[in-house]
C-alpha positions in Angstrom: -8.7 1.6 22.1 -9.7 4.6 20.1 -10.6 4.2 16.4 -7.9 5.9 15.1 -5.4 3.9 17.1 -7.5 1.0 16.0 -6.5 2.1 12.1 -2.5 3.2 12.8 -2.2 -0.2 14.8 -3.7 -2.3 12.2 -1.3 -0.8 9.4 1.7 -1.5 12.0 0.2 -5.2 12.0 0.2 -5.1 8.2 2.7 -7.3 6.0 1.0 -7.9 2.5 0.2 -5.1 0.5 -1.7 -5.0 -2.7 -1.6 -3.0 -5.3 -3.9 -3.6 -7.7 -4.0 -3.5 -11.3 -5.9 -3.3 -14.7 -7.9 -6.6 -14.5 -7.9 -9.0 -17.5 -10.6 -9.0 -20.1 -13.8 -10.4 -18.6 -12.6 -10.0 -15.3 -13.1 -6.9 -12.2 -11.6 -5.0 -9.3 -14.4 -6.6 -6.9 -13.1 -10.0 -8.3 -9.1 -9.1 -8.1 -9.8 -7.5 -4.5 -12.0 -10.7 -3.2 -9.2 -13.1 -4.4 -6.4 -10.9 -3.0 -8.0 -10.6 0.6 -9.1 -14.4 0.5 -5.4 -14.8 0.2 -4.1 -13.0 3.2 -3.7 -9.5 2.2 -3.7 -6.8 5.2 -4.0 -3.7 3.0 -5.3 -3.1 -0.6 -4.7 0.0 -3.0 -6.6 0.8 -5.7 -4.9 1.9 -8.0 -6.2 2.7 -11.9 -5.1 6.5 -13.2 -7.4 5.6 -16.4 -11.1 5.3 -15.1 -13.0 8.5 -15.4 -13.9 10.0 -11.9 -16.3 9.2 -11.3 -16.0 5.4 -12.3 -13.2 5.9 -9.9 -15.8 7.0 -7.4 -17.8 4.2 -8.0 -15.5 1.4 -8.0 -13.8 2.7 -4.6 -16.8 2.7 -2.8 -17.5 -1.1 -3.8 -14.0 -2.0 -3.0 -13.8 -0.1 0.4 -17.1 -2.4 1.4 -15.3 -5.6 0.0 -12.1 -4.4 1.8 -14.1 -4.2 5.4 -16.0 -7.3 5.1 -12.6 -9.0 5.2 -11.2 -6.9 7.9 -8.5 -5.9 5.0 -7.3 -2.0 5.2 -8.4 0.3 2.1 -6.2 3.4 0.4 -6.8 4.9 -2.7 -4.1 5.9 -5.0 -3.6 9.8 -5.4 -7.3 10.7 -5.3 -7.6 12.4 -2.0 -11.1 13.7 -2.7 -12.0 10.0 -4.1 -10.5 8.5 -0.7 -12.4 10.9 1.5 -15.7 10.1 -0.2 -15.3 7.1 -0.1 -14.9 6.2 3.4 -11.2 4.5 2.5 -8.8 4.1 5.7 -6.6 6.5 3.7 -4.6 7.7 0.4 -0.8 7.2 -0.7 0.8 10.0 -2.7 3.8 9.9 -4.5 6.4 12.7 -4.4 4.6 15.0 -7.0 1.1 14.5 -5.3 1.0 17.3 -3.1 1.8 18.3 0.5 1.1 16.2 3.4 0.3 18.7 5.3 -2.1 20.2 3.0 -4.0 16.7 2.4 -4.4 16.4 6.6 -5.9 19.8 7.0 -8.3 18.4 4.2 -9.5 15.4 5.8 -9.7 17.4 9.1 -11.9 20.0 7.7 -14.1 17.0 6.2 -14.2 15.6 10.0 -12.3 12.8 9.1 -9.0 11.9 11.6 -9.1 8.0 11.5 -7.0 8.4 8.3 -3.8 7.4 7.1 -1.3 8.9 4.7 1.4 7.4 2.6 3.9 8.7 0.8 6.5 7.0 -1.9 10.0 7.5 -1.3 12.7 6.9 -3.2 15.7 8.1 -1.1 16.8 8.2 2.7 16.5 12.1 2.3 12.5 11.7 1.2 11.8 9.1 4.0 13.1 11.0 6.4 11.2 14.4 5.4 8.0 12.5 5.1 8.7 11.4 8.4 9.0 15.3 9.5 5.6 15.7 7.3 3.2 13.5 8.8 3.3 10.8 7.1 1.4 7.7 8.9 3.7 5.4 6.8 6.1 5.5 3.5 6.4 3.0 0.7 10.2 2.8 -0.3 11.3 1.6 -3.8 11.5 0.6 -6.2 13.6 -2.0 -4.6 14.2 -3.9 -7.6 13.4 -2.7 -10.6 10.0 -3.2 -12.3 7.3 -2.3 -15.6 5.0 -1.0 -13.5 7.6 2.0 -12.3 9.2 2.4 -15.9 11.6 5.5 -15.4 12.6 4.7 -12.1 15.6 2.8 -11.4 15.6 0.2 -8.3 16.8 1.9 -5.6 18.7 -1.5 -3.9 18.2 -3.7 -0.6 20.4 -0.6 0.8 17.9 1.8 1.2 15.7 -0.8 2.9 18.6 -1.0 5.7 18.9 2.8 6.1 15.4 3.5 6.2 14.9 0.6 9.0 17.7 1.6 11.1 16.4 5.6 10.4 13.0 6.2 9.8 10.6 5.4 13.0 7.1 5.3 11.2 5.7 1.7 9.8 7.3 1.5 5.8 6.7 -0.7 2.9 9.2 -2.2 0.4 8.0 -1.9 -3.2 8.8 -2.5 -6.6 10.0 -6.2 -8.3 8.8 -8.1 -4.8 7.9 -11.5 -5.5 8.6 -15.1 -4.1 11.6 -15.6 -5.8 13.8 -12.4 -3.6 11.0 -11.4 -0.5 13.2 -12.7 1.9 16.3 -11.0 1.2 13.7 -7.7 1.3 13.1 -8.9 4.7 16.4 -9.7 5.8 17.8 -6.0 4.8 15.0 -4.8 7.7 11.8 -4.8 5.6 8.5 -5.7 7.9 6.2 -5.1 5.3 6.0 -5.4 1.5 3.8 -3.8 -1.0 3.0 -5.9 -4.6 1.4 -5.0 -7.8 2.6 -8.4 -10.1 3.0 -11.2 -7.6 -0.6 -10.6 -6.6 -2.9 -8.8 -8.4 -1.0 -9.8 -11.7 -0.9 -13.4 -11.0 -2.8 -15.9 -13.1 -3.9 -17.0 -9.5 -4.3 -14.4 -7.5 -5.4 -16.1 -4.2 -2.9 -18.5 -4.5 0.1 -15.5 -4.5 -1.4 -13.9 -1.7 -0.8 -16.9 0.3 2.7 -17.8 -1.0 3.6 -14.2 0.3 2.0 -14.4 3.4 3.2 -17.9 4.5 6.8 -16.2 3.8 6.4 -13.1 5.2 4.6 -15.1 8.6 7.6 -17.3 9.0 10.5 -14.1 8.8 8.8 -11.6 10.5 5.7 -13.0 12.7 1.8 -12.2 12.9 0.2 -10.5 10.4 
């Protein structure tokens, strides 16, 4: 198996995605990330649109190594250039973040193919033309709605059914996923679910990785 089969399989694998968040006072990305994989997560995104570059930089690269000593995928939020350099598995864009397109023939120019790109969607109409795009998977949401996507209202279990009988490439529910609803996320066609709250916000952040997992193990199998 090639290596960038080796990547696009893994993400099909995938059911627990974490987002991260601004840690607590006294407390790190290294440490949030470290908990999150102990706890079962398959991919991590670092997200933080307040660090200065190249504290972004920085604290990619020292995620990206955590990330791969637990066998846990790595993508970096928006920052293409910051994802590139720092050898993450790939980047996830929202809808104002530029064309697919564009950001392949980028990391094809750097020499890099073993790379995937996400996109957020927020209708069947954007899954389906980030499908067209490229896309090596889409994030659809915000299922129910949430702080960290103030503005956007929740798009509904609906669009989780259309997208899984529609859209071929892997995709990720988002947005107000915890404990309490994940399995009616999974029951309206969802294989995979991305978290920012139940995780990386939790008081124990280990400990709601593994409440996810065990969940999302017993509805949909391996991960």
């Amino acid at each position: 198996m090639g290596k960038e089969t080796s990547v696009i399989e893994r993400f099909k694998a995938a059911r627990l995605y974490v987002i991260t968040c601004p840690p607590a006072p006294g407390e790190t990305y290294e440490q949030m990330v470290r908990e999150a994989c102990a706890g079962g997560a398959d991919v991590v995104q670092f997200r933080d649109k307040m660090l200065l570059h190249k504290d972004r930089y920085e604290t990619a690269s020292r995620l990206r190594g955590l990330c791969a000593d637990h066998g846990v995928l790595f993508i970096v939020n928006d920052y293409l250039e910051v994802a590139l350099a720092a050898g993450a598995d790939g980047v996830h864009l929202g809808q104002d973040d530029g064309s697919l397109l564009v950001a392949r023939e980028i990391a094809r120019q750097m020499g890099v193919r073993n790379f995937l790109i996400g996109r957020s969607t927020h209708t069947l109409e954007q899954a389906l033309a980030a499908e067209r795009e490229g896309a090596g998977y889409i994030g659809i949401g915000p299922v129910f709605a949430t702080p960290t996507k103030p503005g956007y209202p929740a798009v509904g279990l609906g669009l989780v059914r259309q997208v899984a009988s529609r859209v071929r490439i892997p995709h990720v529910a988002i947005g107000g996923i915890d404990a309490t609803n994940v399995e009616s996320v999974l029951a309206a066609g969802a294989e995979r679910i991305a978290v920012v709250r139940a995780v990386a916000g939790a008081l124990d952040i280990a400990q709601g990785a593994r409440e996810l997992k065990f969940l999302l193990r017993e509805k949909v199998g391996a991960g």
